[in-house]
mmCIF file of the N, C-alpha and C atoms, coordinates in Angstrom:
data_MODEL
# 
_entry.id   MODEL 
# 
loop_
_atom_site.group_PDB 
_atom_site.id 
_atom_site.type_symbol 
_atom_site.label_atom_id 
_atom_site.label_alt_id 
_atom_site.label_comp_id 
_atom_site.label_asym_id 
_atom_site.label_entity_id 
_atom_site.label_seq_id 
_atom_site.pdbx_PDB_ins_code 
_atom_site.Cartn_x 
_atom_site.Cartn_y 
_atom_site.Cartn_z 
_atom_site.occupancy 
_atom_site.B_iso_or_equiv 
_atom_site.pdbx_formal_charge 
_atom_site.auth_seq_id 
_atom_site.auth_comp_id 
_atom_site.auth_asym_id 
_atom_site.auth_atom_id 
_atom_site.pdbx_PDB_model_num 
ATOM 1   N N  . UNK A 1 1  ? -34.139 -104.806 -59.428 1.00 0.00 ? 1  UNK A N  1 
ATOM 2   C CA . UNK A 1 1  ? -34.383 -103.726 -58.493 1.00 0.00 ? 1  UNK A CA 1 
ATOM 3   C C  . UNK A 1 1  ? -34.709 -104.285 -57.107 1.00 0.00 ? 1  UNK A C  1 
ATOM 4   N N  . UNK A 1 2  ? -35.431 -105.559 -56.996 1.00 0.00 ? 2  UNK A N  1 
ATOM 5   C CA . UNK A 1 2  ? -36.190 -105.873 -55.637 1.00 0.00 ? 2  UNK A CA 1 
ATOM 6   C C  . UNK A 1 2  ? -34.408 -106.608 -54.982 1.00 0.00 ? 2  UNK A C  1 
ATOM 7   N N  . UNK A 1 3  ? -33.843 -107.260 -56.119 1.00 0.00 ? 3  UNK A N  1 
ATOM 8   C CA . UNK A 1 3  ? -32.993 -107.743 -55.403 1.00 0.00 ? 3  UNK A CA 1 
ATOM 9   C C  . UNK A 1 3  ? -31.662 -106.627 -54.715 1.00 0.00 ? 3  UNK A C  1 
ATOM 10  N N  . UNK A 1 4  ? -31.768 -105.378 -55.346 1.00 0.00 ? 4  UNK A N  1 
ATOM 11  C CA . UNK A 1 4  ? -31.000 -104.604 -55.059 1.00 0.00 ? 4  UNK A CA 1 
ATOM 12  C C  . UNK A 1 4  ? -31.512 -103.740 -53.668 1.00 0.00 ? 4  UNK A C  1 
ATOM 13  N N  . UNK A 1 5  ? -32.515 -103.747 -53.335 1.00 0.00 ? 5  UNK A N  1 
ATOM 14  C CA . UNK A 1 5  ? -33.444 -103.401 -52.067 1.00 0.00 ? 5  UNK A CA 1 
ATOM 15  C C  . UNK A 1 5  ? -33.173 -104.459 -50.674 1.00 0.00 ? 5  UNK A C  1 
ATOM 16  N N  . UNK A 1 6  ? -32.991 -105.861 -51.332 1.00 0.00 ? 6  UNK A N  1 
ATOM 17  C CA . UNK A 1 6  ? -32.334 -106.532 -50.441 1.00 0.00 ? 6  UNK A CA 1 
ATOM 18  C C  . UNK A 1 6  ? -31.208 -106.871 -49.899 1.00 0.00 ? 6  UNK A C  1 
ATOM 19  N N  . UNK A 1 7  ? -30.263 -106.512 -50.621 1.00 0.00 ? 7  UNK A N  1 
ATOM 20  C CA . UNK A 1 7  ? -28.905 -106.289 -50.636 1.00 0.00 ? 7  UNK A CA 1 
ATOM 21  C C  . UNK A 1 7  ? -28.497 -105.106 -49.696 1.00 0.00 ? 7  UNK A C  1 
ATOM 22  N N  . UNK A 1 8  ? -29.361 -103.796 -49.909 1.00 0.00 ? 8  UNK A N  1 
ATOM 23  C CA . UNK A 1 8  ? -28.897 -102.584 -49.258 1.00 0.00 ? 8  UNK A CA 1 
ATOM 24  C C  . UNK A 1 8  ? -29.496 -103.436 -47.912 1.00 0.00 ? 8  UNK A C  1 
ATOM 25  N N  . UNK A 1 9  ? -30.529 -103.556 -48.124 1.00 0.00 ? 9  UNK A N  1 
ATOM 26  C CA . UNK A 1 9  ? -31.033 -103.622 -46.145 1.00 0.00 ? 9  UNK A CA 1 
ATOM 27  C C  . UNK A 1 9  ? -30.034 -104.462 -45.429 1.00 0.00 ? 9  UNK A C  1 
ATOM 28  N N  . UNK A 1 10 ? -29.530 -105.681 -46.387 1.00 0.00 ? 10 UNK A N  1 
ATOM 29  C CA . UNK A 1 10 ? -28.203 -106.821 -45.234 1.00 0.00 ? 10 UNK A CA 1 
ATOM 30  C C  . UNK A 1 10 ? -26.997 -106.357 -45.282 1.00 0.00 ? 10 UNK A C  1 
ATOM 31  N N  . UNK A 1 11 ? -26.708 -105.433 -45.847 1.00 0.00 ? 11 UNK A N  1 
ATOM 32  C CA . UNK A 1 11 ? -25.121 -104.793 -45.799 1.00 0.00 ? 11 UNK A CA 1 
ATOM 33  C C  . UNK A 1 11 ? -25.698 -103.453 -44.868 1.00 0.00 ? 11 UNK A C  1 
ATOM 34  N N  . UNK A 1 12 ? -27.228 -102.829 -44.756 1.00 0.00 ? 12 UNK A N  1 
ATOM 35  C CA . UNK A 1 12 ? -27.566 -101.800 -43.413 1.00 0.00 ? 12 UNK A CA 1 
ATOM 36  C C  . UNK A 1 12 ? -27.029 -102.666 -42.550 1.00 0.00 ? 12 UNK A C  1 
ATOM 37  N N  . UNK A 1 13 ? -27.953 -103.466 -42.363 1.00 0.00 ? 13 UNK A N  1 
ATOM 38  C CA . UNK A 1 13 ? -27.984 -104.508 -41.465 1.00 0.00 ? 13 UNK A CA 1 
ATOM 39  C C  . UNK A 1 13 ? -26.734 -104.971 -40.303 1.00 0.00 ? 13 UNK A C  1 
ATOM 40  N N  . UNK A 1 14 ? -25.996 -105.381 -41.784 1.00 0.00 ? 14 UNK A N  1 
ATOM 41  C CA . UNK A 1 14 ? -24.571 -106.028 -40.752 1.00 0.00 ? 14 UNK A CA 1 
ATOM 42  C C  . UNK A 1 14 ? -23.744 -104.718 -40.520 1.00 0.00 ? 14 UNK A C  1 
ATOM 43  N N  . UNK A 1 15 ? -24.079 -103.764 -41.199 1.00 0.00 ? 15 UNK A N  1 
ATOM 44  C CA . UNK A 1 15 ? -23.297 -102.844 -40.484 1.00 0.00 ? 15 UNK A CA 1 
ATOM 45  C C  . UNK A 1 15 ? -23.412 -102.176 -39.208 1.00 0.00 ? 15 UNK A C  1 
ATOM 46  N N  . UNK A 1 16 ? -24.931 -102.325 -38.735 1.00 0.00 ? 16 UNK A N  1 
ATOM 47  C CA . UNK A 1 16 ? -25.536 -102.152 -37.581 1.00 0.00 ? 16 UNK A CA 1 
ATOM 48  C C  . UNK A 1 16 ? -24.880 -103.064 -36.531 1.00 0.00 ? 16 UNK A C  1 
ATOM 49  N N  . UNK A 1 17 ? -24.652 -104.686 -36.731 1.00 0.00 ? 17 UNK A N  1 
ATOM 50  C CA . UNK A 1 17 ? -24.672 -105.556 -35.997 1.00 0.00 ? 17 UNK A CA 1 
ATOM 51  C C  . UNK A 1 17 ? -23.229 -105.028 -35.919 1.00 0.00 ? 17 UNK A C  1 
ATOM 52  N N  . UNK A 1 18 ? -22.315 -105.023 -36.557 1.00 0.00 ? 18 UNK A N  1 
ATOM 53  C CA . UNK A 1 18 ? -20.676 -104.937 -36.454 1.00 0.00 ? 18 UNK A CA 1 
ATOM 54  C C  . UNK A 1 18 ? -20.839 -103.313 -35.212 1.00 0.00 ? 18 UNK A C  1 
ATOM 55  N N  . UNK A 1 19 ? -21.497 -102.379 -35.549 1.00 0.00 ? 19 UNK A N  1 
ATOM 56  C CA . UNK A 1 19 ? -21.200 -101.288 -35.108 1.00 0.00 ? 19 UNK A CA 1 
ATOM 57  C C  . UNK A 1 19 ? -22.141 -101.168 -33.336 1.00 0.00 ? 19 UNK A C  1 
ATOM 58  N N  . UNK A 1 20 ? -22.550 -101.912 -33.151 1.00 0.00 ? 20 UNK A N  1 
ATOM 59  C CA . UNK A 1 20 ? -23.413 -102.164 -32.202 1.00 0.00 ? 20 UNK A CA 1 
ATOM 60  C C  . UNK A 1 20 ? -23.150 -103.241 -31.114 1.00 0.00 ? 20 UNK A C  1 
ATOM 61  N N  . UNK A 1 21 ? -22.370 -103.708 -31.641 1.00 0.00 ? 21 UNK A N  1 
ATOM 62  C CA . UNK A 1 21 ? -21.513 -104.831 -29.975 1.00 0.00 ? 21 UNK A CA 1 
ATOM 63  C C  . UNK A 1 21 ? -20.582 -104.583 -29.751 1.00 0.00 ? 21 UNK A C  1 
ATOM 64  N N  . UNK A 1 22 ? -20.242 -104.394 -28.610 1.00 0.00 ? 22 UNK A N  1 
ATOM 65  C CA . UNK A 1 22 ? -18.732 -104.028 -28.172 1.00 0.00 ? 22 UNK A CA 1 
ATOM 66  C C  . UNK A 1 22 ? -18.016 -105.199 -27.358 1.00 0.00 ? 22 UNK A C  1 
ATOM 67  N N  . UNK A 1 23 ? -19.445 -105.736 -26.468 1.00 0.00 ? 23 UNK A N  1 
ATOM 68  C CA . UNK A 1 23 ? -18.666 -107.369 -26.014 1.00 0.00 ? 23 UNK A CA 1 
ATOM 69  C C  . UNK A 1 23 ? -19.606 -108.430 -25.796 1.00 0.00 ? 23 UNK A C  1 
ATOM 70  N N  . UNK A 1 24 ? -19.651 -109.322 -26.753 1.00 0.00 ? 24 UNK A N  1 
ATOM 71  C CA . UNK A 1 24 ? -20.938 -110.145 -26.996 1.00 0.00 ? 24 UNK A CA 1 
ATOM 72  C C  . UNK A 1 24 ? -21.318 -110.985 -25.291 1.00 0.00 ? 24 UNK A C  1 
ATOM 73  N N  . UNK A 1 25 ? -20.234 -111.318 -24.633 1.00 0.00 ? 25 UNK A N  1 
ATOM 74  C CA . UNK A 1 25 ? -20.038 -112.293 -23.214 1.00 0.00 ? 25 UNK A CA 1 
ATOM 75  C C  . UNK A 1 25 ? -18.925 -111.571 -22.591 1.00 0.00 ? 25 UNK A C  1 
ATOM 76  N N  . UNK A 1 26 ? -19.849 -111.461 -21.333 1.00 0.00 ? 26 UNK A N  1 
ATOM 77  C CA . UNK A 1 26 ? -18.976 -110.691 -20.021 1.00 0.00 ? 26 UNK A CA 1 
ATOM 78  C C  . UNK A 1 26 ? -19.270 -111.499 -18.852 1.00 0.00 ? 26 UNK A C  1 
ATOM 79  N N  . UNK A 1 27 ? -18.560 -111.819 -17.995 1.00 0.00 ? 27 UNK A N  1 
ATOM 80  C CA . UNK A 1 27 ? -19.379 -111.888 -16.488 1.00 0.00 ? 27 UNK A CA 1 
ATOM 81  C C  . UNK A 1 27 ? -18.162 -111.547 -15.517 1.00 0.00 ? 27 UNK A C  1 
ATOM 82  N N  . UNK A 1 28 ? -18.215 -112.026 -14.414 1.00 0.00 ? 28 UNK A N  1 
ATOM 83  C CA . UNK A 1 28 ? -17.680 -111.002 -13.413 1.00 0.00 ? 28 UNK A CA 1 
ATOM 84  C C  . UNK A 1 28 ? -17.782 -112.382 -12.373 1.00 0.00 ? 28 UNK A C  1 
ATOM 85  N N  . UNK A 1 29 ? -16.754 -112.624 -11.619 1.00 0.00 ? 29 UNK A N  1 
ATOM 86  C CA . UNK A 1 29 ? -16.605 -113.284 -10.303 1.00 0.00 ? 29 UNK A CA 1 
ATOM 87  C C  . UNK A 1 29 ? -16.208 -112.717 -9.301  1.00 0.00 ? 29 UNK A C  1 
ATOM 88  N N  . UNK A 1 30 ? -16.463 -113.000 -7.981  1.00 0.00 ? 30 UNK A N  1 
ATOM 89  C CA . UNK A 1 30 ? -15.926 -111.920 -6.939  1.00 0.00 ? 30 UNK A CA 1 
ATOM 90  C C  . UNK A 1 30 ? -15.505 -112.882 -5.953  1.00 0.00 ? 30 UNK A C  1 
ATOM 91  N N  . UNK A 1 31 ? -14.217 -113.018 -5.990  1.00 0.00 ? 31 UNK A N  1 
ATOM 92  C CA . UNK A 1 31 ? -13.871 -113.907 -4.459  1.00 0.00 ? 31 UNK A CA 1 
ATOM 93  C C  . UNK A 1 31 ? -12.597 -112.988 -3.333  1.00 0.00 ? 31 UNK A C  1 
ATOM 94  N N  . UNK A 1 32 ? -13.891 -112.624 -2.122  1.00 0.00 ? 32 UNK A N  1 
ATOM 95  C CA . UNK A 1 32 ? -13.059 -111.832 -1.167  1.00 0.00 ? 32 UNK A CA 1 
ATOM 96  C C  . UNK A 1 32 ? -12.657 -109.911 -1.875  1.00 0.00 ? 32 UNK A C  1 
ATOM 97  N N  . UNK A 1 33 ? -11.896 -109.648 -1.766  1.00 0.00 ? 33 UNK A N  1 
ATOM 98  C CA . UNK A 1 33 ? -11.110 -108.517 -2.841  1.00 0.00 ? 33 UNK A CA 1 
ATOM 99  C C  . UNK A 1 33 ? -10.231 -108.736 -4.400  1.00 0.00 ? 33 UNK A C  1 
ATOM 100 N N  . UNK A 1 34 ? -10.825 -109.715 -4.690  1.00 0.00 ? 34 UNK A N  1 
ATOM 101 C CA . UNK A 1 34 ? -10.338 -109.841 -6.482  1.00 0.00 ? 34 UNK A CA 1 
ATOM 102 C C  . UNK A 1 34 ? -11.660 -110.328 -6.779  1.00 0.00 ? 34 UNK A C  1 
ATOM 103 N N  . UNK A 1 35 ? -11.508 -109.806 -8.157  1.00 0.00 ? 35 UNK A N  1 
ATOM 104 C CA . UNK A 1 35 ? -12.656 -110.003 -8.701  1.00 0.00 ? 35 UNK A CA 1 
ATOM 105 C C  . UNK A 1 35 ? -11.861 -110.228 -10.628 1.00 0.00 ? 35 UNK A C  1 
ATOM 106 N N  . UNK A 1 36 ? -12.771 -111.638 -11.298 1.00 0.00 ? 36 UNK A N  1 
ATOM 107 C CA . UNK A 1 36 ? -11.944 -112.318 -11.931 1.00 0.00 ? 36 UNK A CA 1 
ATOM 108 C C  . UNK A 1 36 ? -12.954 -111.801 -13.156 1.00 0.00 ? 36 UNK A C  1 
ATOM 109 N N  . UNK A 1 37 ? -12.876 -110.500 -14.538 1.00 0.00 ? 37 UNK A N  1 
ATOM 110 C CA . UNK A 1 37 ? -13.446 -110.269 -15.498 1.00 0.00 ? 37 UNK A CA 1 
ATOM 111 C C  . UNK A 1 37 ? -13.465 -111.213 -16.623 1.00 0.00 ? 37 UNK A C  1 
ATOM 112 N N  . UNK A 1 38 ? -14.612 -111.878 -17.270 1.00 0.00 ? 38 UNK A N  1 
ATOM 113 C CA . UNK A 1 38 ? -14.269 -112.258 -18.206 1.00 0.00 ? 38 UNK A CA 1 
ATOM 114 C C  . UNK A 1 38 ? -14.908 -112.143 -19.470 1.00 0.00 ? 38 UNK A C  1 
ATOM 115 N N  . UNK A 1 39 ? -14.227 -111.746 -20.344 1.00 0.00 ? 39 UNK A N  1 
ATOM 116 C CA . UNK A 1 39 ? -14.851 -110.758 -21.669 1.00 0.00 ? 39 UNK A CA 1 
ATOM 117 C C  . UNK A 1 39 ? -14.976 -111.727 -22.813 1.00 0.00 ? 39 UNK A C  1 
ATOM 118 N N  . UNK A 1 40 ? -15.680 -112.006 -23.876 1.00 0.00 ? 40 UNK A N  1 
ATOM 119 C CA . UNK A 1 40 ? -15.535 -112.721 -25.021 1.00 0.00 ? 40 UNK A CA 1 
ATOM 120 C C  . UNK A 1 40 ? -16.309 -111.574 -25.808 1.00 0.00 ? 40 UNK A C  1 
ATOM 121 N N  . UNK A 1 41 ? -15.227 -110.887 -26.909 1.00 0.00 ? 41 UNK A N  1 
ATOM 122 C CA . UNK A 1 41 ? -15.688 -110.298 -28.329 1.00 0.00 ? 41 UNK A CA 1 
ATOM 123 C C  . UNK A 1 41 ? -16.185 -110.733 -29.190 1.00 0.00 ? 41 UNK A C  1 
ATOM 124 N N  . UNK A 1 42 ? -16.616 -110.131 -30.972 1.00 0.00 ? 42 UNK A N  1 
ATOM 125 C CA . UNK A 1 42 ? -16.665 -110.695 -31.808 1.00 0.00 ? 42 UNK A CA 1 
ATOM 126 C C  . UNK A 1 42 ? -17.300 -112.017 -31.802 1.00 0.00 ? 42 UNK A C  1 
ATOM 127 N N  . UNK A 1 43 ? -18.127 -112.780 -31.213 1.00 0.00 ? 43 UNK A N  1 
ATOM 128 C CA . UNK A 1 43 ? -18.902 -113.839 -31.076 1.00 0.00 ? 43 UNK A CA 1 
ATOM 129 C C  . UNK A 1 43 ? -18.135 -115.311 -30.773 1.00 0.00 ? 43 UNK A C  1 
ATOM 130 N N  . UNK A 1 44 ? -16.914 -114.424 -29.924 1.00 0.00 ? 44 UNK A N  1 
ATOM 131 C CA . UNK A 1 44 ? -16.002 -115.825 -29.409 1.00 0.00 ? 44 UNK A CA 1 
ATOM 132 C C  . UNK A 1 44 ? -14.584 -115.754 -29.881 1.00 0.00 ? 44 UNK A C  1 
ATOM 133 N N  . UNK A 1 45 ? -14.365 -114.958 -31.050 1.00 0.00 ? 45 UNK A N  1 
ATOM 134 C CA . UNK A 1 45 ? -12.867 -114.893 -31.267 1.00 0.00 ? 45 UNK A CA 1 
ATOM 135 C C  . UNK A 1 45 ? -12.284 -114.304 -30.632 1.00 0.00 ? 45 UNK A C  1 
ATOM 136 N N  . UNK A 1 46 ? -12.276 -113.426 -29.867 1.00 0.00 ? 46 UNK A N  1 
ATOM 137 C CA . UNK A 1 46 ? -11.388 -112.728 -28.603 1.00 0.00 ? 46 UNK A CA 1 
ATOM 138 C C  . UNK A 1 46 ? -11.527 -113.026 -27.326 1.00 0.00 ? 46 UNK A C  1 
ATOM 139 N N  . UNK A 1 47 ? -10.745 -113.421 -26.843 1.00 0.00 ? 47 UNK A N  1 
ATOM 140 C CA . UNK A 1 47 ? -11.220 -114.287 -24.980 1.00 0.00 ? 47 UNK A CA 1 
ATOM 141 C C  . UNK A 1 47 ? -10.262 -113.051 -24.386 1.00 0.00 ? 47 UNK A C  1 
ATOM 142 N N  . UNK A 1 48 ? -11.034 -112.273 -23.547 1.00 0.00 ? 48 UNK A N  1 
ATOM 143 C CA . UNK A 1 48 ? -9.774  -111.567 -22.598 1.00 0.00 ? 48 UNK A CA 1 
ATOM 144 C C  . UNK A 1 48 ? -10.638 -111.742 -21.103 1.00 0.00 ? 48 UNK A C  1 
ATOM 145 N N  . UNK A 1 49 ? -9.094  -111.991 -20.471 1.00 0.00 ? 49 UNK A N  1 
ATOM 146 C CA . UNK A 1 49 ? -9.360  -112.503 -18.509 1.00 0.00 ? 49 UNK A CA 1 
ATOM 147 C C  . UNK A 1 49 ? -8.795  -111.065 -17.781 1.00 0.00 ? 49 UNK A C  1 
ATOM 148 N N  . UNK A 1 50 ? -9.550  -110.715 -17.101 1.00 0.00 ? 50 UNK A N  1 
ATOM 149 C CA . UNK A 1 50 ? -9.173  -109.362 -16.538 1.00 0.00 ? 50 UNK A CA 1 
ATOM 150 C C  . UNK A 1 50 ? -9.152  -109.896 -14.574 1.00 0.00 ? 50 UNK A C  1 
ATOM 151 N N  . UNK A 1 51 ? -7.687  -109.843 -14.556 1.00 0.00 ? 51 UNK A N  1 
ATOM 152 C CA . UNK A 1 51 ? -7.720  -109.977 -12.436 1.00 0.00 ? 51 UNK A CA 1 
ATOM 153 C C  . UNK A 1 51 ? -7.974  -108.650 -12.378 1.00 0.00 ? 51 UNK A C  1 
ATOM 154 N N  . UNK A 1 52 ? -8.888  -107.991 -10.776 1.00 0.00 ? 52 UNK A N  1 
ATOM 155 C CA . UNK A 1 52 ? -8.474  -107.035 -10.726 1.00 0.00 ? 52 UNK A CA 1 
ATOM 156 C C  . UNK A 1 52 ? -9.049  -106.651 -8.933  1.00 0.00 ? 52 UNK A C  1 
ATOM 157 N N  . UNK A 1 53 ? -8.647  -106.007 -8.539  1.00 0.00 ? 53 UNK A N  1 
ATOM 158 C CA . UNK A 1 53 ? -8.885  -105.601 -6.822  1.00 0.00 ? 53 UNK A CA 1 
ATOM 159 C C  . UNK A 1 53 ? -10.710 -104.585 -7.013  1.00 0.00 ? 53 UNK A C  1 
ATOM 160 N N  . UNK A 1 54 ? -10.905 -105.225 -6.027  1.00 0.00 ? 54 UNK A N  1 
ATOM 161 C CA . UNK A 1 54 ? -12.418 -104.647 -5.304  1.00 0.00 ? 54 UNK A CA 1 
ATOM 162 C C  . UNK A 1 54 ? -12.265 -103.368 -4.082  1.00 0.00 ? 54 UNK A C  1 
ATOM 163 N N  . UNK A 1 55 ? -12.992 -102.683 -4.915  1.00 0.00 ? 55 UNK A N  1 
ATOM 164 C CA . UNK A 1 55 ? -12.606 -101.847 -3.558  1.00 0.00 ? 55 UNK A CA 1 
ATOM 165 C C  . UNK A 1 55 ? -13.972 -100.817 -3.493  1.00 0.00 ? 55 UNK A C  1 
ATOM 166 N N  . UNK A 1 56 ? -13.832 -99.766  -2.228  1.00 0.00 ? 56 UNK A N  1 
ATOM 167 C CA . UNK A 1 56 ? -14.977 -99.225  -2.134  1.00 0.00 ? 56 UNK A CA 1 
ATOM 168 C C  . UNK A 1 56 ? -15.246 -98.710  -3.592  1.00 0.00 ? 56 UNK A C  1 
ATOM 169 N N  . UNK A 1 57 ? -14.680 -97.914  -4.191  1.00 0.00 ? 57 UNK A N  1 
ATOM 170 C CA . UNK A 1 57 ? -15.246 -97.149  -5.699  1.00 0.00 ? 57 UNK A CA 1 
ATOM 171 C C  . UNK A 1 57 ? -15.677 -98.165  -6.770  1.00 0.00 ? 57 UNK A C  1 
ATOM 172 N N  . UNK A 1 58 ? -15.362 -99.360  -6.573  1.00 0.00 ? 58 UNK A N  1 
ATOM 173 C CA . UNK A 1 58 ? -15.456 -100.456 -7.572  1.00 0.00 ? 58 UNK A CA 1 
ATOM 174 C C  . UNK A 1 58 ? -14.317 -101.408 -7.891  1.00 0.00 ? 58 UNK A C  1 
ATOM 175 N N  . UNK A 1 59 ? -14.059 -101.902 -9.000  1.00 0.00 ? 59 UNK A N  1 
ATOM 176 C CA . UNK A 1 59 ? -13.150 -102.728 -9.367  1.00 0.00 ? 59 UNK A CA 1 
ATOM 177 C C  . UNK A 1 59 ? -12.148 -101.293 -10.016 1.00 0.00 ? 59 UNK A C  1 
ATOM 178 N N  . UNK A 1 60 ? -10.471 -102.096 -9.791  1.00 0.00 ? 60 UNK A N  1 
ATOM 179 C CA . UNK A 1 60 ? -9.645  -101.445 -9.746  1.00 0.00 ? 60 UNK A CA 1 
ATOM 180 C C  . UNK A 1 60 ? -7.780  -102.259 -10.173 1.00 0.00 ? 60 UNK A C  1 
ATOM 181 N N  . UNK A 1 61 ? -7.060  -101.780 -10.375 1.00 0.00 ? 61 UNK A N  1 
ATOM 182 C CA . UNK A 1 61 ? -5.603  -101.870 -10.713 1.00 0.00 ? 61 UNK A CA 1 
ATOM 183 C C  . UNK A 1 61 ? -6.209  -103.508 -11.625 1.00 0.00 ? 61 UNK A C  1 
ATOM 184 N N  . UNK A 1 62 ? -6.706  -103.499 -12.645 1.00 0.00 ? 62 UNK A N  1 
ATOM 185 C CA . UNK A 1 62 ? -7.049  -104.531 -13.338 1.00 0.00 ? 62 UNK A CA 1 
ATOM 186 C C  . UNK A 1 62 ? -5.605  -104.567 -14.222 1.00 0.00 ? 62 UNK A C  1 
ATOM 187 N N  . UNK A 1 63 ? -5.255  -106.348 -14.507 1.00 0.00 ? 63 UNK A N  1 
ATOM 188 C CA . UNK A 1 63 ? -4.272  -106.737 -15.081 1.00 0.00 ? 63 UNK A CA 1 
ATOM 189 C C  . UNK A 1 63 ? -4.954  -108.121 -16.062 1.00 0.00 ? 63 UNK A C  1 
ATOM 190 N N  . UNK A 1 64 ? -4.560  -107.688 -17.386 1.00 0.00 ? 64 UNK A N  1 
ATOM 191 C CA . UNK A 1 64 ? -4.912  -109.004 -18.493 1.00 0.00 ? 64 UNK A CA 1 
ATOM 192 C C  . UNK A 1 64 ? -3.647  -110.469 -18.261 1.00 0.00 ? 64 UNK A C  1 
ATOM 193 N N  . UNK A 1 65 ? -4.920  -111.292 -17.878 1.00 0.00 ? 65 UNK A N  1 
ATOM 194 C CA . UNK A 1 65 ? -4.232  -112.422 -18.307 1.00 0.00 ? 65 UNK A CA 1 
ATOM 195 C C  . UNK A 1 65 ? -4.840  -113.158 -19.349 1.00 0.00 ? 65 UNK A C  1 
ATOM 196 N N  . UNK A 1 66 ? -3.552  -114.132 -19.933 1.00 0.00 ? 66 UNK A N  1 
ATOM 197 C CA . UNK A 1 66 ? -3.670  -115.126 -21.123 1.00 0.00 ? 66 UNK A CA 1 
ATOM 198 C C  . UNK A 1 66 ? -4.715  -116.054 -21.077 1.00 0.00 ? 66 UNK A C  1 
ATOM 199 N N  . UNK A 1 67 ? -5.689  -116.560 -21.815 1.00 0.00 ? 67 UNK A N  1 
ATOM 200 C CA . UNK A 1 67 ? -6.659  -117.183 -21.404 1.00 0.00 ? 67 UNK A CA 1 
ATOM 201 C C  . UNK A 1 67 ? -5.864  -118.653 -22.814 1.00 0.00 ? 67 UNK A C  1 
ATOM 202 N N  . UNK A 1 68 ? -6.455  -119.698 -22.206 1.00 0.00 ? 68 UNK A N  1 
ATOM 203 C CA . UNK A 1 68 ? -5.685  -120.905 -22.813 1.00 0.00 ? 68 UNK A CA 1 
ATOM 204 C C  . UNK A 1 68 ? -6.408  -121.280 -23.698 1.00 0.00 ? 68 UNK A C  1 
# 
């Protein structure tokens, strides 16, 4: 029984953690009017590079590039 109490709470658990990050590493560079996004998911398995134009409303016409 105690071990079945522990079981539910780490399968709560990771279901919390899975349902609760959307992007573990982000940051943001700004040189002039581009500004260079960079996203890492899932705790590193997804790398996405976002170019995209600065402008008064914010960042804008964003395009994914391939990250190596």
């Amino acid at each position: 029984m105690k071990n079945f109490f522990r079981l539910s709470a780490f399968l709560v658990l990771l279901a919390f953690v899975f349902t609760s990050t959307g992007c573990m590493y982000s940051s943001v560079a700004v040189d002039g009017k581009t500004a260079i996004v960079a996203k890492t998911t899932l705790g590193g398995l997804m790398r996405n590079v976002y170019v995209c134009k600065v402008t008064p409303e914010g960042i804008t016409d964003c395009n994914e590039k391939d990250v190596p």
